[in-house]
N, C-alpha and C positions, 0 to 999 in steps of 0.2 A: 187066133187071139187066145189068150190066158190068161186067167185071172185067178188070184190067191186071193185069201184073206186071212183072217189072225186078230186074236183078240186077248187079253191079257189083263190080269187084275190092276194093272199097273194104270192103265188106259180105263179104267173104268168109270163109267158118269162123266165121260170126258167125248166129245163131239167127233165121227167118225173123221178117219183120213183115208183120203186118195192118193194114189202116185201114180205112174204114167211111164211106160218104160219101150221106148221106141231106138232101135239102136239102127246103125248105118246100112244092115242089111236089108232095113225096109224101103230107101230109097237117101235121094240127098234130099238137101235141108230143108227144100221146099217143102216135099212129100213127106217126110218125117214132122213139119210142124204142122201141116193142114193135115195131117193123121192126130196128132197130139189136138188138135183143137173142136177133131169130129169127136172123138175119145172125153177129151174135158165137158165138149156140151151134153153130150149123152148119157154120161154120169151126173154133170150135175142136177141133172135132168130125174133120177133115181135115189138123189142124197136122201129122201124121204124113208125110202125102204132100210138102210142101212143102221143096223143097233147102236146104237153110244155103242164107243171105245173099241169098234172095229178098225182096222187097217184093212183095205186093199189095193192091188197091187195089179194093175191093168198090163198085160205085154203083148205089144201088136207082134204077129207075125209079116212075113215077109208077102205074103197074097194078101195084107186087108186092103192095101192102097187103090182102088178101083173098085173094091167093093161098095156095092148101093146103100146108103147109109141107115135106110130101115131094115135090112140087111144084118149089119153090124148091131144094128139096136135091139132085134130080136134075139140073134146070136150073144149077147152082151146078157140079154134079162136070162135065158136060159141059166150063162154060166153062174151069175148072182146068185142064181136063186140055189143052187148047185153047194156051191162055198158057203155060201150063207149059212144051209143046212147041217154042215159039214160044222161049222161055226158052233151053231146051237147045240147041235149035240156034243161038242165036246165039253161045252160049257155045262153042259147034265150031270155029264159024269166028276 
């Protein structure tokens, strides 16, 4: 899993977004939508933590489909918290 984010004056005082990017090599459409749907409750699950006027940018890799989904959720706040950081401090400078 990868995850981006990005933030911009443009987007500012304006309600974070999410996007979700699972493509065909993660599986067919079954697995690709009940990835998308473990992926949407787990975020939305975290919308708390995210600044106004953030963007990110979730992309499953090809191994997450079988993965245990407290798994995925602790690997998921890891990355957050990662980008997030990444986030703030650019917004310092």
């Amino acid at each position: 899993m990868v995850v981006h984010a990005n933030s911009t004056d443009a987007r500012a005082g304006q309600p974070p977004r999410v996007g979700f990017v699972v493509s065909k090599a993660v599986g067919n459409a079954v697995v690709r939508n009940r990835t998308k749907r473990i992926l949407r409750a787990l975020m939305s699950a975290r919308l708390g933590q995210l600044p106004d006027g953030v963007d990110v940018v979730v992309r499953a890799n090809t191994d997450l489909p079988g993965t245990p989904t407290s798994t995925v959720g602790h690997e998921l706040d890891k990355l957050l918290a990662m980008v997030l950081r990444r986030v703030a401090s650019q917004e310092g400078h």
